[in-house]
DRENVOLO-444182 format. One record per atom (N, C-alpha, C, CB): z, y, x; residue in three letters. Coordinates in pm, whole numbers, plus 32768, in hexadecimal, padded with zeros to 4 digits. Atoms other than C-alpha are relative to their C-alpha. Glycine has a CB too. Layout:
<nufis>
ZYXala
...
</nufis>
This chain:
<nufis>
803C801E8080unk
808879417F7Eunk
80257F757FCFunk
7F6A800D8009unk
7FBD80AB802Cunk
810C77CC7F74unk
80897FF08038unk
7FA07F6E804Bunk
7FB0804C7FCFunk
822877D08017unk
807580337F6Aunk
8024802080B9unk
7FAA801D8089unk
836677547F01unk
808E8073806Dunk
802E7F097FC9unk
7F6580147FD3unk
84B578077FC0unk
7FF180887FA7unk
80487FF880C3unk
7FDD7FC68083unk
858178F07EF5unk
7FB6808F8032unk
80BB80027FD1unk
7FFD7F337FDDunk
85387A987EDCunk
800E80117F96unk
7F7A8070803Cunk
7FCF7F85808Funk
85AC7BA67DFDunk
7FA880527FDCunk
8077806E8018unk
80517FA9801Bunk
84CA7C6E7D6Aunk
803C80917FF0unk
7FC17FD37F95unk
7FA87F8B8013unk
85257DE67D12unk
807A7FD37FA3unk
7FAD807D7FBEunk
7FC48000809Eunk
859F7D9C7BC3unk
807E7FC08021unk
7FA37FA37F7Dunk
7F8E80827FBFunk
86BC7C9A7C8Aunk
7FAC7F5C7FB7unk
80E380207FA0unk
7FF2807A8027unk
86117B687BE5unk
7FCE7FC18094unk
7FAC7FDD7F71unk
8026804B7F6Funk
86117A637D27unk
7FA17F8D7FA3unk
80A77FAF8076unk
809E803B8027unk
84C279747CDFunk
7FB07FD08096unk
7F9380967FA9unk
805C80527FA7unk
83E578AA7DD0unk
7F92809D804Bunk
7F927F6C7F81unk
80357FBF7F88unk
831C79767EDDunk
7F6D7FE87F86unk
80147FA780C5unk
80A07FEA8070unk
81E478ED7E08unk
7FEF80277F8Bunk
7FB97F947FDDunk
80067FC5808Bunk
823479547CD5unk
8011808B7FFAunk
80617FC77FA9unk
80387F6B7FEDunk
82717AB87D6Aunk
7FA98032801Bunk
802180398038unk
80767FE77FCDunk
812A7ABE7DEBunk
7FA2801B7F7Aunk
7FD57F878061unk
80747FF1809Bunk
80897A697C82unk
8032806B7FA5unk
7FFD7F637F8Cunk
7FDB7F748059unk
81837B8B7BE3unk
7FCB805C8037unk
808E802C7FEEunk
80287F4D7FDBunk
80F67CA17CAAunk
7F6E7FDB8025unk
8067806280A4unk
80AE7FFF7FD7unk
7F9A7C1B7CBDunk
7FB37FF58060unk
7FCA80547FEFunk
8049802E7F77unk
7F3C7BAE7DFCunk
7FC47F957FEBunk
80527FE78076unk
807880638019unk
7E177AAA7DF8unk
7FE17FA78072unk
7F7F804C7FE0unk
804C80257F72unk
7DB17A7D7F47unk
80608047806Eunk
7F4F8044800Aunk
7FA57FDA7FA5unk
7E317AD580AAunk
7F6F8039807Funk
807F7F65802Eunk
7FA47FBC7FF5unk
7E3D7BB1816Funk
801D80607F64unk
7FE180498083unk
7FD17F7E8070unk
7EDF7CB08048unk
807080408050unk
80457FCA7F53unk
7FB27F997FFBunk
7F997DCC80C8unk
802380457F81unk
7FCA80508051unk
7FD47F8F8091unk
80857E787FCEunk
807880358030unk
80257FB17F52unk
7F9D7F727FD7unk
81417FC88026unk
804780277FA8unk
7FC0807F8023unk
7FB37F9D805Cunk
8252802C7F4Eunk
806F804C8065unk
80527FA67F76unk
7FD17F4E7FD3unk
830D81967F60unk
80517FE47F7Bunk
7F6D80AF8007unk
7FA17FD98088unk
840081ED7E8Funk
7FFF80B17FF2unk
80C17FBF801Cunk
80357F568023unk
83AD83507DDCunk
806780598047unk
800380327F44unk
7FAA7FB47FC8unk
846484727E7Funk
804480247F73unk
7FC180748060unk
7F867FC38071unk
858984DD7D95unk
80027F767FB6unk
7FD080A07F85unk
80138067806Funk
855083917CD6unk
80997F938029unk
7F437FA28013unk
7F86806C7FF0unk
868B82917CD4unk
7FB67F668025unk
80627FF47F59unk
8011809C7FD1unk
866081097D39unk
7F7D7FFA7F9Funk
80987F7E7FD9unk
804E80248027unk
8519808B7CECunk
802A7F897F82unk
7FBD7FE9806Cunk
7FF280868050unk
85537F787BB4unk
7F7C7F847FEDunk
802480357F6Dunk
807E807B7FE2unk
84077EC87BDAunk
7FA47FFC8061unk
7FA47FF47F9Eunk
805780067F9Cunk
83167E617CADunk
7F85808A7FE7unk
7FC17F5F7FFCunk
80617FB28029unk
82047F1F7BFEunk
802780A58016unk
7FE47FD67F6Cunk
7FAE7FA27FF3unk
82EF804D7BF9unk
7FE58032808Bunk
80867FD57FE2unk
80057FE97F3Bunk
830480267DAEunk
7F7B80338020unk
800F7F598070unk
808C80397F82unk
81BF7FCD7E08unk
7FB280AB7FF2unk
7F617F3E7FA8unk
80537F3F7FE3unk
8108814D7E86unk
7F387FB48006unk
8050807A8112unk
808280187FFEunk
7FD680817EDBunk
7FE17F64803Funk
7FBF80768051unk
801E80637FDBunk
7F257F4A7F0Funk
7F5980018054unk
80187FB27F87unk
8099800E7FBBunk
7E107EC9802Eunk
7FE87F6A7FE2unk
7FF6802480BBunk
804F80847FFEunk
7D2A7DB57FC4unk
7FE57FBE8045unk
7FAD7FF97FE5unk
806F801C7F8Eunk
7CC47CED80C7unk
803F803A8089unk
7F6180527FDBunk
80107FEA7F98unk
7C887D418228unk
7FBA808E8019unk
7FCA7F978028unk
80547F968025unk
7C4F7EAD827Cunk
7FF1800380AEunk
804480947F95unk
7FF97FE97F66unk
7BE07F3F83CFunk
806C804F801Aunk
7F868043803Funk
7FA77FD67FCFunk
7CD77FDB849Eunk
8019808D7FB5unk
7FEB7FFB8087unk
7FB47F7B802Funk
7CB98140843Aunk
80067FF67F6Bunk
7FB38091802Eunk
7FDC800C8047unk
7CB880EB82FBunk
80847FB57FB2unk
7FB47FFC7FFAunk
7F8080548017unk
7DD2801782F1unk
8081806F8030unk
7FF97F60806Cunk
7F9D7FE37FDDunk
7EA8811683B6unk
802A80727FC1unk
800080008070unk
801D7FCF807Funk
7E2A823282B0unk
80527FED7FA3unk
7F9B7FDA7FD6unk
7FC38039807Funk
7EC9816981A5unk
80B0800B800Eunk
7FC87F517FF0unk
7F737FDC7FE0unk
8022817F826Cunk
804180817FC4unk
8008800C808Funk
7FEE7F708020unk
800582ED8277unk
7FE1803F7F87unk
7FC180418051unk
801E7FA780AEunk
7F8A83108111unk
80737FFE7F8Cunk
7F737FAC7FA1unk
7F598017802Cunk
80D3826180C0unk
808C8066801Cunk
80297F7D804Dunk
7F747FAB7FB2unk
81C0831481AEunk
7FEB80767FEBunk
801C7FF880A1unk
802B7F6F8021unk
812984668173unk
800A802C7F7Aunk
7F7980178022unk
7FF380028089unk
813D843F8005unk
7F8A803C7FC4unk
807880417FD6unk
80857FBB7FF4unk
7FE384788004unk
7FC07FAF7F6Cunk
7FA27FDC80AEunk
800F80708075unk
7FC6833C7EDCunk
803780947F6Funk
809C7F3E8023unk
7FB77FD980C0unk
80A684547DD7unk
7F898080800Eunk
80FC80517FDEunk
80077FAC8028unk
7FE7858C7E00unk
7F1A7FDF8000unk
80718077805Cunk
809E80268005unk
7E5484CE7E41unk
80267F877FCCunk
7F9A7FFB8090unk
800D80B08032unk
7E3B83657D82unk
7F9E7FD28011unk
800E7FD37F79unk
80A5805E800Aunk
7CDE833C7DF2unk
802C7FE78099unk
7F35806A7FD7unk
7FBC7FF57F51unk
7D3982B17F4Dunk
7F7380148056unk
80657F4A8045unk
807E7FEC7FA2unk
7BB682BD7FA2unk
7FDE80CB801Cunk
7F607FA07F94unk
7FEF7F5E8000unk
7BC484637F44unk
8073801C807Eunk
8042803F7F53unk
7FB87FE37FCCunk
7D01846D8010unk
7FBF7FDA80B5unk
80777FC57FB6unk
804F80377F8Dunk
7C6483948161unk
7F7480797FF8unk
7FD07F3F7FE1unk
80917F99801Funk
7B0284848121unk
805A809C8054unk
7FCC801C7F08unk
7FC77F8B7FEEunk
7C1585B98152unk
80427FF18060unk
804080317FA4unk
7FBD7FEC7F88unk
7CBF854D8288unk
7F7C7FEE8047unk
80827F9C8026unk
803380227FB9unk
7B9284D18323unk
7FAE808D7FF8unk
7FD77F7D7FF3unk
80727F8B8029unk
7AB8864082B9unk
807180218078unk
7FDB80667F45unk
7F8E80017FD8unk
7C3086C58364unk
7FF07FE7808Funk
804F7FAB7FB9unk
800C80187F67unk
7C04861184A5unk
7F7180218046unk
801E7F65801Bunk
80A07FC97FC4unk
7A9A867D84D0unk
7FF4808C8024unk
7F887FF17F90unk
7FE17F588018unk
7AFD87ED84A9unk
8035800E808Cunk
808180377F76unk
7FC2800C7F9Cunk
7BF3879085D2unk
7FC37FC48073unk
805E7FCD7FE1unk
803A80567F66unk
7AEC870386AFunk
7FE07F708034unk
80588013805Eunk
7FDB80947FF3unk
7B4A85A68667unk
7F887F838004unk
805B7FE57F82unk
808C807F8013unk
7A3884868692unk
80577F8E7F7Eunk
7FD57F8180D8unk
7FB38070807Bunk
7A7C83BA852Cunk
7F807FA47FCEunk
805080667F58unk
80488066800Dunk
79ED82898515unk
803D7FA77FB0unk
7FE07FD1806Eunk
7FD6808E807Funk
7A1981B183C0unk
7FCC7F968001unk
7FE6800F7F73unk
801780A38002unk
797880848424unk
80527FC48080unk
7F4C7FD4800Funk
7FC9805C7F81unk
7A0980348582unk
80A27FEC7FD1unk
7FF0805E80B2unk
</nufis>
């Protein structure tokens, strides 16, 4: 979030590390941000374009690892509520026996 050395953004413009932070809206730290590039879709051209999903903050584990798989699964294009989507794996793993625990 402060540090000055160079990076490229999608778009190719190279810009300060902090000033990429204030284009895609990060505030605070930790911020996790997952971008995917759409299936069939060509090179991402912006950030906004990439990014599949963003974590605020500090999440607990299974929710943090959730967010992987909501990415990699492409679970972000066909649910956009990521709390509906988490609700449907975790109903999912209960069906299967699974002990699911969202606070630990």
């Amino acid at each position: 979030m402060w540090g000055a050395r160079e990076v490229t953004d999608f778009d190719g413009e190279a810009l300060e590390e902090r000033d990429l932070v204030r284009r895609w809206g990060a505030s605070f730290t930790p911020t996790t941000m997952l971008f995917a590039q759409a299936p069939g879709a060509g090179a991402p051209q912006s950030w906004s374009e990439a990014r599949a999903f963003v974590l605020p903050g500090y999440f607990k584990p299974f929710h943090n690892l959730s967010a992987l798989e909501y990415v990699a699964s492409d679970g972000y294009l066909t649910e956009p509520n990521f709390q509906r989507w988490l609700q449907g794996k975790a109903d999912t793993m209960r069906e299967e026996g699974k002990d699911v625990n969202l606070w630990d």
